[in-house]
N, C-alpha and C positions, 0 to 999 in steps of 0.2 A: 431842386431835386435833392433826396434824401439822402444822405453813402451809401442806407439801409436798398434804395430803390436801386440807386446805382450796382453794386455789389450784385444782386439780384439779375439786374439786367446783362451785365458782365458773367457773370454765371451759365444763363441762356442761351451764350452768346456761346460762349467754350462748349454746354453741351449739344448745339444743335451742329459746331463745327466737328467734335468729338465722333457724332453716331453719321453726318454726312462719310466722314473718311473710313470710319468701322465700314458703311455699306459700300465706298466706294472701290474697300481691298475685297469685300465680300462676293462684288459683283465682278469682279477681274479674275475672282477665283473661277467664278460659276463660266465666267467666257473663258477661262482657258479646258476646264472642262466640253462644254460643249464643242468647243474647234477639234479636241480628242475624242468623240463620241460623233460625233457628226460626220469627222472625215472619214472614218474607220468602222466604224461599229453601223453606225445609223445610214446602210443602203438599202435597195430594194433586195438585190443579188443576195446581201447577207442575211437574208430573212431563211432562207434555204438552208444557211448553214447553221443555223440558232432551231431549227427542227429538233427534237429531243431532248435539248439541253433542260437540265431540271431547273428551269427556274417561276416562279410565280406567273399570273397571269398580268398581274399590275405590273411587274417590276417593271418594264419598258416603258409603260404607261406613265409610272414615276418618275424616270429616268428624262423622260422628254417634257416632262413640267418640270424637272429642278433645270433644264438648261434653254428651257425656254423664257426661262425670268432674266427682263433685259433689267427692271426696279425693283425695289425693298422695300414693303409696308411694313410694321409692327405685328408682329404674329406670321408674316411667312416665314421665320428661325427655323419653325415647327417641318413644314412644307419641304423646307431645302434641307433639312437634315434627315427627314426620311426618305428623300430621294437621295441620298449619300449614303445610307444604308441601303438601300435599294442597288446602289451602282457597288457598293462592297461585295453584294451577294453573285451579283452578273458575274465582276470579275473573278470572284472564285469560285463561281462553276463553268464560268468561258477558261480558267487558268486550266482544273483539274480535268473535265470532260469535253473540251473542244480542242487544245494545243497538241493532246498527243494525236489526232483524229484528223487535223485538221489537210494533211495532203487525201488521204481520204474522201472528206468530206467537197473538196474543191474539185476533186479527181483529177486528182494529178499523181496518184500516186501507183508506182509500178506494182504493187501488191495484189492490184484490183485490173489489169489492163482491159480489160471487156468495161469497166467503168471510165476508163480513162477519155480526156478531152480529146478531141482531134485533131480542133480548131487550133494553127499555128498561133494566132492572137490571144486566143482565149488562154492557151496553155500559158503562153508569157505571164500573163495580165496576174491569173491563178499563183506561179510560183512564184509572181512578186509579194503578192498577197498573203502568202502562205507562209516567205520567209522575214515579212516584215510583221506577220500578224504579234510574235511577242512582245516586240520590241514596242508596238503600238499599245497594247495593252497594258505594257509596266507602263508607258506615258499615262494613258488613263488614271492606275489607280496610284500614278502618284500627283496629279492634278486633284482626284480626289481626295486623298490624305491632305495635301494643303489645304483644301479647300473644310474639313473634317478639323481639321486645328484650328483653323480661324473660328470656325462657328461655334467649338469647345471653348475658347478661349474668351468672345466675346459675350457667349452663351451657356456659361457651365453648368446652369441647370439643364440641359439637354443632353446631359452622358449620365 
């Protein structure tokens, strides 16, 4: 065998190891998103609360392909990065039109008492929900972000 062949196959060798490790922080990205989006965001109950809020008809639709990808072909870069814009736009109109709203929206809140929950469970369950929902959210768009860096980084043509 040639040095010329060798060098060459050595080469192959780095780049097929090189783009496995690229997808396999790219796919850790995407599961730490989805575990933030699935625990929180992505219920039935929360579909009620996401009534009005301005956002796209796709965005969700986006949102549940970038974290439904468990693997990484050449050319989904494209895919996963507009479901990261997709999840930018949610979270800041879930930040600006649903956080100050949101005892409201769950009814829990004394403003409204003819709207308010009854149910002794249901009201717990609500101001668990209500006071963890920011905190939940900054998790979101900072899985997002990470996950927005990696794919900039690996991927610069895509900003």
């Amino acid at each position: 065998m040639s040095i010329a062949a060798l060098f060459t196959e050595e080469t192959g060798a780095a780049e097929a190891q090189s783009e496995y490790e690229r997808d396999t922080e790219i796919l850790a990205a995407i599961r730490d998103v989805r575990e933030a989006f699935e625990s929180n965001f992505d219920r039935t109950w929360f579909s009620v609360i996401l009534e009005g809020l301005p956002i796209g008809h796709g965005t969700l639709r986006e949102i549940r392909s970038l974290v439904s990808l468990r693997t990484l072909y050449p050319g989904d870069e494209t895919e996963v990065y507009a479901g990261v814009l997709e999840l930018e736009g949610f979270i800041a109109q879930a930040r600006r039109f649903l956080v100050p709203v949101i005892r409201e929206r769950l009814g829990i809140s004394c403003l409204h008492p003819a709207r308010m929950v009854r149910d002794r469970r249901q009201m717990v369950f609500r101001c668990f929900v209500a006071y963890t929902f920011p905190y939940n959210l900054d998790r979101l768009e900072e899985c997002s972000g990470r996950l927005k860096e990696l794919l900039l980084f690996h991927y610069p043509f895509l900003g």
